[in-house]
C-alpha positions as CSV (number, residue, x, y, z in Angstrom):
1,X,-9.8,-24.9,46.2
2,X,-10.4,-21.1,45.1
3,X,-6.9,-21.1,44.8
4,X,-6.5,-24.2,42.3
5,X,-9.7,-22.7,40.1
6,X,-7.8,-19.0,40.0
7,X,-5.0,-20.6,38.8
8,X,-6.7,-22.6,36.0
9,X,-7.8,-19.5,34.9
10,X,-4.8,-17.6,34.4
11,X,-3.6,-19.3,31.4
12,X,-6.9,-19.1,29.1
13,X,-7.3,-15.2,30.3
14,X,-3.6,-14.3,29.5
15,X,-3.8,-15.8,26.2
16,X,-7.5,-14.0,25.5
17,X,-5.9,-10.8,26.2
18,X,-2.7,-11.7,24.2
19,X,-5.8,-12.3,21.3
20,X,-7.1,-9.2,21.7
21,X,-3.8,-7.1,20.5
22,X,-3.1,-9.4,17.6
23,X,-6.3,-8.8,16.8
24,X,-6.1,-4.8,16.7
25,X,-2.7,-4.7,15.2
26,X,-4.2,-7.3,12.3
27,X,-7.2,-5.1,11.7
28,X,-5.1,-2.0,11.4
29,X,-3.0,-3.8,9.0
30,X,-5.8,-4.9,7.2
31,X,-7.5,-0.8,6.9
32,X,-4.1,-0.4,5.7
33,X,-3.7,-2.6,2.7
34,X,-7.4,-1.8,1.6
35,X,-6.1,1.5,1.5
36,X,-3.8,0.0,-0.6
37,X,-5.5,-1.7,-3.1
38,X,-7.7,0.7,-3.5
39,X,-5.0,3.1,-4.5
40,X,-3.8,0.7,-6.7
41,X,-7.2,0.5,-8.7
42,X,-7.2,3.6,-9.4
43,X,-4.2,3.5,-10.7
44,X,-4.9,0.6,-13.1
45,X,-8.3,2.4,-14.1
46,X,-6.3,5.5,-15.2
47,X,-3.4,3.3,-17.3
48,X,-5.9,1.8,-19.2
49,X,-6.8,5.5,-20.7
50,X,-4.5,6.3,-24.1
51,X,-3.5,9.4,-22.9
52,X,-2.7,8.7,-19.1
53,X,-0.5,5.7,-20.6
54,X,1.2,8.3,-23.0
55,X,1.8,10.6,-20.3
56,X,3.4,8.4,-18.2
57,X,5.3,6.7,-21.2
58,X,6.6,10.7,-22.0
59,X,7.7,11.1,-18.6
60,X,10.1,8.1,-18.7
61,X,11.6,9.7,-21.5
62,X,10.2,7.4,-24.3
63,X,8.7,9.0,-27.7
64,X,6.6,7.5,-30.4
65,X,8.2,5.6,-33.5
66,X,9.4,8.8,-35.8
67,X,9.2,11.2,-33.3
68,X,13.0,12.8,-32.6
69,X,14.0,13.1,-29.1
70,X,16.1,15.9,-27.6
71,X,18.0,16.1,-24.4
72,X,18.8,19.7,-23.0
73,X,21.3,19.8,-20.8
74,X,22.6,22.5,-18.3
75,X,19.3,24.4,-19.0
76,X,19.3,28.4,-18.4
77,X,18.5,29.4,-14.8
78,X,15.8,32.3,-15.0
């Protein structure tokens, strides 16, 4: 009889402990993408300034309406 009751057991233990590590690895993913998004905020909070925007607009090479733009190549080593 101890036998049969061990045996029921088995099943609903494995699969508790089975739980357990999705649960760790689906927290750690979680810390993760807070991480994430909280990055991410910041980085929308600093677009929305004029002169981050125009920074970042300058270094992908765009200029304003009027402005002339002028590519250097081969610069001088010093």
């Amino acid at each position: 009889m101890l036998g049969v009751i061990v045996l029921l057991y088995i099943s609903p233990t494995k699969h508790w402990f089975e739980q357990s590590g999705t649960r760790s690895a689906q927290e750690s993913e979680l810390s993760r993408l807070d991480a994430e998004n909280a990055q991410l905020k910041r980085k929308v909070r600093a677009l929305k300034n004029p002169g981050t925007l125009e920074q970042e607009a300058r270094r992908l090479g765009m200029v304003r309406q009027g402005e002339r733009s002028y590519v250097i190549e081969n610069p001088p080593e010093r």
